[in-house]
C-alpha positions as CSV (number, residue, x, y, z in Angstrom):
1,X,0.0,0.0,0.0
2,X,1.3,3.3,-0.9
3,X,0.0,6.7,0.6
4,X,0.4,10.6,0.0
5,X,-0.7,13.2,2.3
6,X,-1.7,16.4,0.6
7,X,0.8,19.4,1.3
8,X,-0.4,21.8,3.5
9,X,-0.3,25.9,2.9
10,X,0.0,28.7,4.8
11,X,-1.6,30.9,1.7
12,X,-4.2,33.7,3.2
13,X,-7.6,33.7,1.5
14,X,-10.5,35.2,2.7
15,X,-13.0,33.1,3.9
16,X,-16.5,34.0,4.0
17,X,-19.2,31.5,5.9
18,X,-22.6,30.8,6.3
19,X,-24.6,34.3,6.5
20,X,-27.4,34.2,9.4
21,X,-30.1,36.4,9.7
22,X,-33.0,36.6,12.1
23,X,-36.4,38.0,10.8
24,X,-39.7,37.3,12.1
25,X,-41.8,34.7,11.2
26,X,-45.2,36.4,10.5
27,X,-48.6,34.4,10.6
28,X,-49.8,32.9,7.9
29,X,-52.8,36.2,7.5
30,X,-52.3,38.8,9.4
31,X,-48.9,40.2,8.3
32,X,-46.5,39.8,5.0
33,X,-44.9,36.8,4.3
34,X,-41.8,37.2,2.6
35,X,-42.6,36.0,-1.3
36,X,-39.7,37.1,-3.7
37,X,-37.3,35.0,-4.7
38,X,-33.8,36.9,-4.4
39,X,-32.8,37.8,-8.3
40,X,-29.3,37.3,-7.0
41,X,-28.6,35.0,-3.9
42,X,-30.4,33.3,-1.4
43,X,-29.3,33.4,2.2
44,X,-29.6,30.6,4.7
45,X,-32.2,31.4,6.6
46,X,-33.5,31.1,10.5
47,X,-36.9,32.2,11.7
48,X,-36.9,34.3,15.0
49,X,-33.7,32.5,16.6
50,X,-32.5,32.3,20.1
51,X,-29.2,30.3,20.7
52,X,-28.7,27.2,22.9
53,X,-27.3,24.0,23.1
54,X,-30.1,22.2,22.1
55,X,-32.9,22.4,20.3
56,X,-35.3,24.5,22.9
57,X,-38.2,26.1,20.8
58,X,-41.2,25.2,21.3
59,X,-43.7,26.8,18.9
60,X,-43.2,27.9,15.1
61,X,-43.0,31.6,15.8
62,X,-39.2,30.5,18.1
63,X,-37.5,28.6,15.7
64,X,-34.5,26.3,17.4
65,X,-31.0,27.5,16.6
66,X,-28.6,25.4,16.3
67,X,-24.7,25.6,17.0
68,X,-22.8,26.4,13.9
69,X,-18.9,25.8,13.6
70,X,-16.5,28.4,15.4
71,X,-15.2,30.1,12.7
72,X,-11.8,32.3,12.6
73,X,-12.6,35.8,12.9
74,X,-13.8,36.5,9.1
75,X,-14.9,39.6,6.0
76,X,-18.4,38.9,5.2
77,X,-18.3,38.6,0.7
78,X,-21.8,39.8,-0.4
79,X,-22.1,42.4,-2.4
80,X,-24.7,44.3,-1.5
81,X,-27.7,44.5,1.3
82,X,-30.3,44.4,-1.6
83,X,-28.7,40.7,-2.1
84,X,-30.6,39.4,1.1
85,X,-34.4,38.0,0.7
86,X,-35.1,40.6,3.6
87,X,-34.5,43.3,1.6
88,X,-36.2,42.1,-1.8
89,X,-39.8,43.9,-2.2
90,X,-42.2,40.8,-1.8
91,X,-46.0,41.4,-1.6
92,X,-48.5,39.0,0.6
93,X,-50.2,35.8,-0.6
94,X,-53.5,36.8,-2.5
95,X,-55.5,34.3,0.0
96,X,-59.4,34.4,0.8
97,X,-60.7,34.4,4.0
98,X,-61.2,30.5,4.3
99,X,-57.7,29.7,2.9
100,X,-56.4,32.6,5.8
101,X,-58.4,30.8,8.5
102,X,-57.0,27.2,7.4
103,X,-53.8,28.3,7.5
104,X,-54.4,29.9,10.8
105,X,-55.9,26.4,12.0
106,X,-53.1,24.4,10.2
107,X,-50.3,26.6,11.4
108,X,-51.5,26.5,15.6
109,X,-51.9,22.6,15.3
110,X,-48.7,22.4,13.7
111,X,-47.2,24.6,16.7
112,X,-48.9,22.3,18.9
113,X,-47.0,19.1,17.2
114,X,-43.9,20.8,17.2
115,X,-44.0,21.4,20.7
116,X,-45.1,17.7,21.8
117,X,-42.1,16.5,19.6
118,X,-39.5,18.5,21.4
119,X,-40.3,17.0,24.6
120,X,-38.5,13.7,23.4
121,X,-35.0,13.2,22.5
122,X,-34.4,12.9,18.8
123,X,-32.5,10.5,17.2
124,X,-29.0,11.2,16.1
125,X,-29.8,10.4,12.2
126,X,-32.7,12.8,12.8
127,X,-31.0,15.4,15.5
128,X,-30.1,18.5,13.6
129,X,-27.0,19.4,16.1
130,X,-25.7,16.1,14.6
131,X,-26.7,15.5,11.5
132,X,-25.7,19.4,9.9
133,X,-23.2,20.4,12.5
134,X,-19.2,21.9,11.6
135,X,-19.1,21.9,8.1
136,X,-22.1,19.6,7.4
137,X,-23.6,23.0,8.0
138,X,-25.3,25.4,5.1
139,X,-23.9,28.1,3.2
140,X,-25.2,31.1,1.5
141,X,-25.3,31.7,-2.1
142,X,-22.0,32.7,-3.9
143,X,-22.1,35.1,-7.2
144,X,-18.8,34.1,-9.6
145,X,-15.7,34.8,-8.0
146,X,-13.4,35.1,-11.3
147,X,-9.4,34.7,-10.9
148,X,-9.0,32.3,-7.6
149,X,-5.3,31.8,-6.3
150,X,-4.0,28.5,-7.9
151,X,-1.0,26.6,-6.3
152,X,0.8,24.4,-9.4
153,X,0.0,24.1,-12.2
154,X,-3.7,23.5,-13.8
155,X,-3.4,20.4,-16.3
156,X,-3.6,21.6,-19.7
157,X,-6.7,19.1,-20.5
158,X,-8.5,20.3,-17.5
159,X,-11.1,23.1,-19.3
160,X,-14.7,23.2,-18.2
161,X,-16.7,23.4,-15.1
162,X,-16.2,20.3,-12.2
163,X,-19.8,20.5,-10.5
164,X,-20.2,18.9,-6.9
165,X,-24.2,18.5,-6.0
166,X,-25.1,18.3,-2.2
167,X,-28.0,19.4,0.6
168,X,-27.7,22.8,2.0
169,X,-31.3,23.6,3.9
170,X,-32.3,27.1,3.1
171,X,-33.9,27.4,6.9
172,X,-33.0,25.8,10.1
173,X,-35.6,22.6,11.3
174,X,-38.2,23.3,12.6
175,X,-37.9,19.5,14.6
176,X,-36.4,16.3,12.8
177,X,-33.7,16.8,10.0
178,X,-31.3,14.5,8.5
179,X,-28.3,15.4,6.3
180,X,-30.0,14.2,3.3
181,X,-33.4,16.1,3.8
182,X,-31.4,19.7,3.0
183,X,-32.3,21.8,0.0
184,X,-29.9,21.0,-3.4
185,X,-26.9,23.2,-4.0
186,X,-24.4,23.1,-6.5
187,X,-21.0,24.5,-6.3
188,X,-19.3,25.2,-9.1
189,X,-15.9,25.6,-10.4
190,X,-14.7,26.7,-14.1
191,X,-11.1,26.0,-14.9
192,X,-9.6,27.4,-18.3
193,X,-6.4,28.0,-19.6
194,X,-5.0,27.7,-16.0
195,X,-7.6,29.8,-14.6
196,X,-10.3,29.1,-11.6
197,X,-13.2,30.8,-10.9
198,X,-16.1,29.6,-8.6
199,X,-19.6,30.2,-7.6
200,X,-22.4,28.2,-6.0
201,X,-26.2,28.0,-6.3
202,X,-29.4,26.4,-4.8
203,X,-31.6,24.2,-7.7
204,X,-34.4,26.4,-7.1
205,X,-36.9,23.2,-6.9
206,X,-40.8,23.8,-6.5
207,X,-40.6,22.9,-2.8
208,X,-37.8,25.4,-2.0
209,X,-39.8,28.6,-4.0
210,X,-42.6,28.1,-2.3
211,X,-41.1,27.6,0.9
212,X,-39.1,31.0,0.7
213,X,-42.3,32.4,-0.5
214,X,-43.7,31.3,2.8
215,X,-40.3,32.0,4.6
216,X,-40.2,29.1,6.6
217,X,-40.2,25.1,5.8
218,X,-43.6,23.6,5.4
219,X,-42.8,20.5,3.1
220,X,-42.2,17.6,5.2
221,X,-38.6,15.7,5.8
222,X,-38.4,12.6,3.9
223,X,-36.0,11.0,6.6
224,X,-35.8,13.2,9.3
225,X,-39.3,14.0,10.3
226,X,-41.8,11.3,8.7
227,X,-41.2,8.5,11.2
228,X,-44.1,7.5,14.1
229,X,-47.2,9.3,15.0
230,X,-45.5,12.8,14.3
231,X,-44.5,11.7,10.6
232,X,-48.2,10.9,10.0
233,X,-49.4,14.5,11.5
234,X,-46.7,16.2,9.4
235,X,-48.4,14.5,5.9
236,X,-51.4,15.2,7.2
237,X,-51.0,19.3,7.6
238,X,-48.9,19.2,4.7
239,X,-51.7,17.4,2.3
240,X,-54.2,19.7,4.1
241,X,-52.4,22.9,3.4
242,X,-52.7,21.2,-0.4
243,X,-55.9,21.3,-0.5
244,X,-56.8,24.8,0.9
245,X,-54.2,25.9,-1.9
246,X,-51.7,27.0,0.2
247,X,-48.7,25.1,-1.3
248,X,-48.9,23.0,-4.2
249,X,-47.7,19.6,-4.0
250,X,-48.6,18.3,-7.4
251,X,-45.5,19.7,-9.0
252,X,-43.1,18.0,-7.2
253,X,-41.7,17.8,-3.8
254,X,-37.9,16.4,-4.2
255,X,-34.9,18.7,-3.0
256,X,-32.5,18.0,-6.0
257,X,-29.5,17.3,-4.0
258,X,-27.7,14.2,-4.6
259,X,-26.9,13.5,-7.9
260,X,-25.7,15.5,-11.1
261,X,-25.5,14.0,-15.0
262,X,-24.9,16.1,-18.0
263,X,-27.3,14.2,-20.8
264,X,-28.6,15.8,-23.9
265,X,-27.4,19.5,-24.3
266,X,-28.1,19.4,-20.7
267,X,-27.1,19.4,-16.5
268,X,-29.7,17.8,-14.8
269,X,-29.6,17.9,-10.9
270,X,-31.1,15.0,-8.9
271,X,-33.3,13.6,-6.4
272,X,-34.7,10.1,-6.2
273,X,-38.1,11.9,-5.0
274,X,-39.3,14.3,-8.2
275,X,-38.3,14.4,-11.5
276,X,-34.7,16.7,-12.6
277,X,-34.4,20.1,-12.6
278,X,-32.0,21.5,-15.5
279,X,-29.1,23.9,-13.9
280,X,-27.9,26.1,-16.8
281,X,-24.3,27.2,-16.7
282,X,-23.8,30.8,-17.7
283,X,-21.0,31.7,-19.8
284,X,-20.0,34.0,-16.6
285,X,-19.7,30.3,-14.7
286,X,-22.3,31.3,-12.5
287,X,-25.5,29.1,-12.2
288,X,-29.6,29.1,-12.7
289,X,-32.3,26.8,-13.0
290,X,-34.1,26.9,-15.8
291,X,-36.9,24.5,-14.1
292,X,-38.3,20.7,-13.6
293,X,-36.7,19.0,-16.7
294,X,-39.8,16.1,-17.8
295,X,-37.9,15.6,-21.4
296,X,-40.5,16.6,-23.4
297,X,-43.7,15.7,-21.2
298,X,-42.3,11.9,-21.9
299,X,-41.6,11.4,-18.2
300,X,-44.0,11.5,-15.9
301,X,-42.6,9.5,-12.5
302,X,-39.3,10.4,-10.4
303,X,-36.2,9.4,-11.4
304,X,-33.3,7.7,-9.3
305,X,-29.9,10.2,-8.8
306,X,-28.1,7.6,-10.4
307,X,-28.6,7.2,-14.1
308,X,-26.3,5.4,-16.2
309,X,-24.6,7.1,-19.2
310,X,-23.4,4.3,-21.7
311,X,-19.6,5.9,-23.0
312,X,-20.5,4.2,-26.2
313,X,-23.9,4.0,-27.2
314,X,-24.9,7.5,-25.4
315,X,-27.8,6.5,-23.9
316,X,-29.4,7.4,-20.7
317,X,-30.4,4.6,-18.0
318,X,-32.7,5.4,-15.3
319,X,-35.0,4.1,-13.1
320,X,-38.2,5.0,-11.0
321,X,-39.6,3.9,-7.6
322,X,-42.6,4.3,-5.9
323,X,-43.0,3.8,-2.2
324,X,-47.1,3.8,-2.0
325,X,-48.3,2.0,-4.8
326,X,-48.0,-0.5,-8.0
327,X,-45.4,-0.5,-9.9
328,X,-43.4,-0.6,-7.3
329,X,-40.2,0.0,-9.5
330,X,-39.8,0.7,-12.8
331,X,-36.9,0.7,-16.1
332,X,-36.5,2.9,-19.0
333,X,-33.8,4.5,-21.0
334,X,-33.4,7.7,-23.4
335,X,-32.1,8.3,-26.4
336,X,-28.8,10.2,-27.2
337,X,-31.2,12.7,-28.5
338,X,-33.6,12.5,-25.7
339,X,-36.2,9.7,-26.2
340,X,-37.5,7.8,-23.7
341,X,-38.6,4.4,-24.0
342,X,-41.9,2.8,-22.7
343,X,-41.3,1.6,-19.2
344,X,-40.7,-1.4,-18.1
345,X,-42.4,-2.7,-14.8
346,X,-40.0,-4.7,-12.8
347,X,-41.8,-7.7,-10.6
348,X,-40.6,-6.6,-6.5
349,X,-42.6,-7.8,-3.3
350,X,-42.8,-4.3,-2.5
351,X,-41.4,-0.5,-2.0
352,X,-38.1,-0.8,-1.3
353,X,-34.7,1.8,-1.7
354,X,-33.2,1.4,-4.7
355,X,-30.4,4.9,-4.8
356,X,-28.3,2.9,-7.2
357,X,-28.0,0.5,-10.2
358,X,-25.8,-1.0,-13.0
359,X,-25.2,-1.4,-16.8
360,X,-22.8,-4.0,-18.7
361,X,-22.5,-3.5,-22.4
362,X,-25.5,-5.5,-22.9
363,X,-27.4,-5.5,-19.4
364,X,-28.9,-3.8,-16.8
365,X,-28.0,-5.1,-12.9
366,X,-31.5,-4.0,-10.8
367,X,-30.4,-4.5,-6.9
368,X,-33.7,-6.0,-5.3
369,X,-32.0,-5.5,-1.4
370,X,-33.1,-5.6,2.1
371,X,-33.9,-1.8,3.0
372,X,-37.7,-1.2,2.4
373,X,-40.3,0.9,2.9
374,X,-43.4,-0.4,5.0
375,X,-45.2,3.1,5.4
376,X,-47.5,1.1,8.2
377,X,-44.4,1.1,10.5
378,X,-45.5,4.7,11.2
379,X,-48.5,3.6,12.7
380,X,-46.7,1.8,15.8
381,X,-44.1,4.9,15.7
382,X,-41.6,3.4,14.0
383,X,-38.8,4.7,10.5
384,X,-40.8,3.8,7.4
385,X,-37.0,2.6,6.6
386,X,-36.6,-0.6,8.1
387,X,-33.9,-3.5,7.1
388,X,-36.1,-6.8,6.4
389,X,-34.3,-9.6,7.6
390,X,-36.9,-11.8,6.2
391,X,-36.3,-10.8,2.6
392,X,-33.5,-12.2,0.4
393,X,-31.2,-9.6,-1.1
394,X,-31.2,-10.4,-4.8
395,X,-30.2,-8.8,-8.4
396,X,-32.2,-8.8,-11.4
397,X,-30.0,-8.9,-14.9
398,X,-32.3,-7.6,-17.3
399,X,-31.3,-6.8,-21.3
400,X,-30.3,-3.0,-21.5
401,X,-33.8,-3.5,-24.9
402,X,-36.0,-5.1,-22.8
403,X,-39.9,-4.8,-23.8
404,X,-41.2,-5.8,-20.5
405,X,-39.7,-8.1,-17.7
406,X,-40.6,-11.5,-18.9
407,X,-36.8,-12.3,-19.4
408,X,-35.5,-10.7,-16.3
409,X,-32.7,-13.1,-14.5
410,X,-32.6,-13.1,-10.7
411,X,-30.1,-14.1,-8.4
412,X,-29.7,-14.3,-4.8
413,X,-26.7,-12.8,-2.7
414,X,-27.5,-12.8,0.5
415,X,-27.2,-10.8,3.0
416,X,-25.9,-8.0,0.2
417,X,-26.7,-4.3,0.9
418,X,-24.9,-2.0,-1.6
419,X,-26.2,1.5,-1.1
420,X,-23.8,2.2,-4.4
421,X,-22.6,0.2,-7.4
422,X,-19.3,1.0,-8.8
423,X,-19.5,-0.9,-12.3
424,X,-19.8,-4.0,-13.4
425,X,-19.1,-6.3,-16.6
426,X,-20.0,-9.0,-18.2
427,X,-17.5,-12.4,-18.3
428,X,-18.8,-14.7,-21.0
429,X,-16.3,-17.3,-20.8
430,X,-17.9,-18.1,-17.0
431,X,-21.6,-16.9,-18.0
432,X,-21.2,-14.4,-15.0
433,X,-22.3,-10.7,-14.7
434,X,-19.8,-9.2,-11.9
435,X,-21.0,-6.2,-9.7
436,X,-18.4,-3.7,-8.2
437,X,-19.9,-2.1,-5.1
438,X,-19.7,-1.2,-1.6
439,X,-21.6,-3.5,0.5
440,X,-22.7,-1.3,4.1
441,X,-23.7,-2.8,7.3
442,X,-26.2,-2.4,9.4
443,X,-27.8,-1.8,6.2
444,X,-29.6,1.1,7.7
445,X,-27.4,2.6,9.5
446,X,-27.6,5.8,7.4
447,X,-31.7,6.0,8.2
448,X,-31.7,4.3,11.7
449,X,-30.0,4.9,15.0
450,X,-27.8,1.8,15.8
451,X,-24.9,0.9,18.3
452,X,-23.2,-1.2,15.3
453,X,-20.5,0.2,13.8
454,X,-20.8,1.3,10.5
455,X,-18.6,-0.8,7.8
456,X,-18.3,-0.3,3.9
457,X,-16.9,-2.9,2.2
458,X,-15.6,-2.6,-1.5
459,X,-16.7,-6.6,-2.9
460,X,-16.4,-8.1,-5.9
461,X,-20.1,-10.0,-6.5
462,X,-20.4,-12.6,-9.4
463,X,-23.7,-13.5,-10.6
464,X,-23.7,-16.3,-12.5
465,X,-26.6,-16.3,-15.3
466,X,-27.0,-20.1,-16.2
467,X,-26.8,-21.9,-12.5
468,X,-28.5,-18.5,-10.4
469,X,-25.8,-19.1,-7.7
470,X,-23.2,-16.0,-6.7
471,X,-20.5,-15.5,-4.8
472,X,-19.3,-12.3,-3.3
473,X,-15.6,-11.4,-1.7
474,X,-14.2,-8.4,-0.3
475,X,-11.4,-7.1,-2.8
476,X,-9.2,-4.6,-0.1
477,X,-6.9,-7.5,2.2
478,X,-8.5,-7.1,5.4
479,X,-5.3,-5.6,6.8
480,X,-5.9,-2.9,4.9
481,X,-9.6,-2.6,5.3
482,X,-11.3,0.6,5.5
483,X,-15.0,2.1,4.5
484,X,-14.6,3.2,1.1
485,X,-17.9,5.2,0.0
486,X,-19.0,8.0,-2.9
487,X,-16.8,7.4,-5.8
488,X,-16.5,6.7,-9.3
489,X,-14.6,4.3,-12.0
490,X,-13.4,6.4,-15.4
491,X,-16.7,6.8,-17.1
492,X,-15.6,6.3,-20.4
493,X,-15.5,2.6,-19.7
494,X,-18.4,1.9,-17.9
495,X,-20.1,-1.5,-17.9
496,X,-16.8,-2.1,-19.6
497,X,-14.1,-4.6,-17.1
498,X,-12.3,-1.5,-15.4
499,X,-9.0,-2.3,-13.2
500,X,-9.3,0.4,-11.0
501,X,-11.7,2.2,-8.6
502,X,-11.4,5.4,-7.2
503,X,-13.4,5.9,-3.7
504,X,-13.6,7.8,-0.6
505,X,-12.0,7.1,2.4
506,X,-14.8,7.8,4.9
507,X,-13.0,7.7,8.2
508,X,-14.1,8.5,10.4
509,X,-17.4,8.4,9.4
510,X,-19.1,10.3,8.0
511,X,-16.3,12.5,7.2
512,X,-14.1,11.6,4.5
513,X,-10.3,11.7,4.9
514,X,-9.0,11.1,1.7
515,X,-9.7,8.7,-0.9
516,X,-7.9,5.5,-2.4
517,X,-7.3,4.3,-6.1
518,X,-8.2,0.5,-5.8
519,X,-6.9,-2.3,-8.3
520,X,-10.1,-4.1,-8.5
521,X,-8.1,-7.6,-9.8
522,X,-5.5,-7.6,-6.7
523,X,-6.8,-5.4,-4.6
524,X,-3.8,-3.2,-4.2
525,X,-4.5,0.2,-2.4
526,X,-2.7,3.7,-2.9
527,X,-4.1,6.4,-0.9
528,X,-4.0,9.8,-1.3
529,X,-4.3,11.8,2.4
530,X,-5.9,15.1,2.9
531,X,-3.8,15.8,5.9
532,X,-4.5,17.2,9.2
533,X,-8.2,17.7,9.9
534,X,-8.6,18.3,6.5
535,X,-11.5,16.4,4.6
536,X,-13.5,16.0,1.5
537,X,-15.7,14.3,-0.3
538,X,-16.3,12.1,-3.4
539,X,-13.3,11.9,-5.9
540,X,-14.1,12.6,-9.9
541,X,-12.0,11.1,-12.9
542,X,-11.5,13.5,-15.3
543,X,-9.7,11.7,-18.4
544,X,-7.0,13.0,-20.1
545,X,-7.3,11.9,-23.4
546,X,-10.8,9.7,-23.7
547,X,-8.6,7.3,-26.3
548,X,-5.8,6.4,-23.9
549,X,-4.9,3.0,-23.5
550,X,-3.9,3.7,-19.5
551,X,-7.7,3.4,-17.7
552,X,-5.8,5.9,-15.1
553,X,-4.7,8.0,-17.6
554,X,-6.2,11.7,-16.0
555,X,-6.7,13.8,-12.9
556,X,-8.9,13.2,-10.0
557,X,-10.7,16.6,-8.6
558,X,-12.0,16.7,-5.2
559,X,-13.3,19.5,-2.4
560,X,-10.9,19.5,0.3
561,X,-12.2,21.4,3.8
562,X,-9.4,22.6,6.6
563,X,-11.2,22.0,9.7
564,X,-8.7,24.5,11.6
565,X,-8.8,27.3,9.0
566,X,-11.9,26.9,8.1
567,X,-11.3,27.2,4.6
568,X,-11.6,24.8,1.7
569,X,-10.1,24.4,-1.7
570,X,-10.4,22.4,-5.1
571,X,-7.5,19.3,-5.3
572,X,-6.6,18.5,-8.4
573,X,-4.8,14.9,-8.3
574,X,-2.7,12.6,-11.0
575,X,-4.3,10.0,-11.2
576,X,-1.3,7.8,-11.9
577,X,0.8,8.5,-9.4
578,X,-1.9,10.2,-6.8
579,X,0.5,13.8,-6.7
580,X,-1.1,17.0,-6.4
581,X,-1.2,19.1,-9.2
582,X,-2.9,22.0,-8.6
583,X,-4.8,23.6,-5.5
584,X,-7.4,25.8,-5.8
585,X,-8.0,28.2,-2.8
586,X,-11.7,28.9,-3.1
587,X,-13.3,31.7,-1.4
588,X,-15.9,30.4,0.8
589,X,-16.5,27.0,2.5
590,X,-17.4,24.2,0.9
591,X,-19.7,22.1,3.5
592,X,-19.3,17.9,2.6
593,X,-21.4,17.0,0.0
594,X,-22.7,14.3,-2.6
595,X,-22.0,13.1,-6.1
596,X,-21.0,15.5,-8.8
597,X,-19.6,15.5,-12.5
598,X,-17.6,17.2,-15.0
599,X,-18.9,19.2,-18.5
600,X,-16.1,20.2,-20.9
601,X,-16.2,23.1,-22.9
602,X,-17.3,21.9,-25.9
603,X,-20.6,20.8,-23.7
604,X,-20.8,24.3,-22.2
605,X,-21.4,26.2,-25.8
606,X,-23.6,23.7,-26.8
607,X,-25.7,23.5,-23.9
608,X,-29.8,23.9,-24.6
């Protein structure tokens, strides 16, 4: 095993964090609400806020506060007080009187739910002061900051925009919040000709415009809050307020946050609860949403954060869940130019969490795994989110043409929980699909408080097509074992046999500390340290010449955060030898964060 520690710098740049800014939270008739979107930047915001240790409020007009990171003393970067939502000229909701007194009815019983709930401890995975504290914590908008200090030397084939995708709640909970309830954000950073410049934006979904029209959160936390008794109340208000017309909740609820793809003249951003939203990239480098991307009014049901672009063919691979009713899951796939297929309705015993998937050349791999949704857990106060030891883990190998599911191959793994797949190939001369992921246990740990300790293992599972048997083996020696989570194989050889893997080191968990290029055939480990209390997140190939006969044959780009300056930067990495390149100092903090991608130039100027 080889290692190399990022070098550290002593380089001053300013830093600028999370803005806060207490305003009052008016009633839902008497007084304005704040409605205008900002034209420019969104702040993070916190109704009426008193600080504390805890979480202490106990009705909607005393919002909790919760302990941000220490900072070093800092400049505040905005450019101007119009910038701020409080200053923006908003006028009231045009309600009647029966939608004023519903939402005066709605609002008190909701005050009166908030306050029961904050006389029980929270959960850590749904404890705020855990879940976004230090630099899990939001950030404001940032306008394009053009001509960044770069240490090294950019790569000569790095010229685009590297875009990292990740939650960032626009207003502190109310009660219940886990990381991955927070608003999408994506930060963005243009390098060309040896330049950087950087900026970063929220997807302006429908659920976060009409909550900042409301200015506060009204939509309910898919993980954080809808669990017992209370989760019921919360769809309850929240379908109620639907039908007064006092939010809208038949044009989507998702946040947008995880997962980013640029498909078809276009950068879709990602949740695995609504459809995409397109994020445009202005020539500036700066960021906007042009809106809830349904290709064409051809799809009409959410779409997983993890489709699959084929390097060769150039199609799209997706898939769609549903968590209430029949189909429970379904397949399709889009044209280079955009065309969706019909779907395909794959046979599961019920909802369960499917984030991730697979394509070979020829195949799709469908994970059927032990992490489901039973919605009537709620009833006896209990997650919806539940591991089913009862149920057999299992993965469906259906052609990439499929018609319908008539043909679809299952085979058992047991015991298998891989909240992400890697890659995986086909190997004809053994009649074997194998699957590169990173099996986790408890299986839901992420969703479920649990005195286990969290382990992701990188395996090698082989599915044999003709006997329905598999086996599955850790590839990293178990000497060298360590979680290895969010990363990426070089895309331009996906569901192609790749020999290396490029992951995150997530210890301790959830923080991420480095990340390590894997040789999937020996399992032969190089690591690449961030240093010092420094850490990061996901690592992305970036090829340098898409016809290379070297797989590693590019750069990898990752966030780094300094958890004792409190600044963070952009690592660019050789991917061959794992030596820094270049660093970019960026000019505002970069909280830890999901998947992301890269679109080159040639993309940018052709965007739609």
């Amino acid at each position: 095993m080889a290692s190399s520690t990022a070098p550290t710098s002593n380089t001053t740049v300013t830093w600028a964090g999370a803005h806060h800014q207490n305003h009052k939270l008016f009633s839902s008739f008497s007084l304005p609400l704040y409605l205008g979107f900002p034209s420019k930047r969104i702040s993070v915001r916190k109704p009426n806020s008193r600080r504390g240790n805890a979480i202490h409020c106990a009705a909607l007009q005393s919002h909790p506060v919760l302990h941000y990171p220490t900072q070093p003393s800092h400049r505040k970067e905005f450019s101007s007080s119009d910038d701020f939502p409080e200053n923006q000229k908003t006028q009231p909701p045009q309600w009647n009187f029966l939608q004023k007194a519903a939402a005066f009815a709605l609002d008190m019983a909701e005050t009166a739910l908030v306050s029961r709930e904050r006389q029980h401890p929270l959960p850590k995975t749904a404890d705020p002061s855990v879940q976004i504290a230090g630099n899990f914590a939001p950030v404001p908008e940032q306008p394009v900051r053009h001509s960044l200090p770069v240490s090294g030397t950019i790569p000569d084939c790095i010229n685009g925009v590297y875009l990292r995708n990740g939650a960032n709640p626009l207003f502190e909970p109310v009660a219940g919040h886990h990381f991955f309830d927070g608003d999408g954000m994506v930060h963005a950073v243009t390098l060309n000709d040896g330049s950087a410049s950087y900026s970063c934006r929220f997807t302006e979904t429908q659920r976060l415009v009409q909550e900042q029209k409301l200015g506060r959160p009204v939509f309910p936390k898919a993980i954080g809050e809808l669990h017992g008794h209370s989760g019921i109340a919360r769809l309850l208000l929240f379908y109620a307020r639907g039908l007064f017309g006092l939010v809208d909740h038949n044009h989507g609820t998702g946040v947008a946050n995880a997962g980013l793809v640029y498909f078809n003249k276009r950068l879709l951003a990602m949740s695995e609860d609504d459809l995409p939203y397109q994020v445009r990239i202005k020539p500036s480098g700066d960021l906007e949403t042009v809106g809830r991307y349904d290709f064409d009014e051809q799809l009409r049901s959410t779409m997983i954060a993890h489709p699959k672009v084929d390097p060769v063919s150039g199609d799209l691979f997706a898939l769609s869940y549903d968590v209430v009713q029949k189909p429970y899951l379904k397949y399709f796939r889009f044209s280079p130019e955009g065309q969706k297929s019909p779907d395909v309705e794959i046979p599961i015993g019920g909802p369960t969490m499917m984030h991730d998937f697979a394509i070979t050349e020829n195949y799709v791999v469908i994970p059927d795994q032990q992490v489901v949704f039973k919605l009537q857990e709620m009833i006896t106060g209990g997650s919806p989110v539940i591991y089913d030891k009862n149920k057999k883990s299992r993965f469906g190998i259906l052609s990439k043409n499929a018609q319908t599911a008539e043909d679809i191959i299952w085979v058992e793994s047991p015991n298998t929980f891989c909240f992400h797949l890697w890659n995986a190939w086909e190997e004809p001369e053994t009649d074997e699909v194998v699957v590169i992921g990173s099996c986790m246990t408890p299986a839901d740990s992420i969703f479920n408080e649990c005195e286990e300790k969290l382990q992701s293992v990188l395996s090698e599972i082989r599915l044999n097509l003709k006997t329905g048997e598999s086996t599955r083996r850790p590839i990293v020696p178990a000497s060298e074992q360590v979680n290895l989570e969010a990363g990426m194989v070089n895309r331009s050889r996906l569901g192609r046999k790749t020999q290396f893997a490029y992951l995150a080191i997530a210890e301790p968990w959830p923080k991420v500390s480095g990340f390590a290029k894997v040789d999937l055939s020996t399992g032969e480990v190089h690591k690449y340290q961030y240093g010092d209390q420094r850490y990061g997140g996901e690592p992305y190939f970036v090829h340098r010449d898409p016809t290379s006969e070297r797989e590693d044959d590019g750069y990898i780009l990752a966030f780094v955060h300094d958890e004792k300056t409190w600044k963070s930067e952009l690592h660019i990495v050789n991917a061959m030898n794992l030596q820094l390149e270049a660093t970019v100092k960026l000019p505002s903090r970069v909280p830890y964060g999901f998947h992301g991608t890269f679109v080159n130039l040639q993309d940018l100027g052709n965007q739609a």
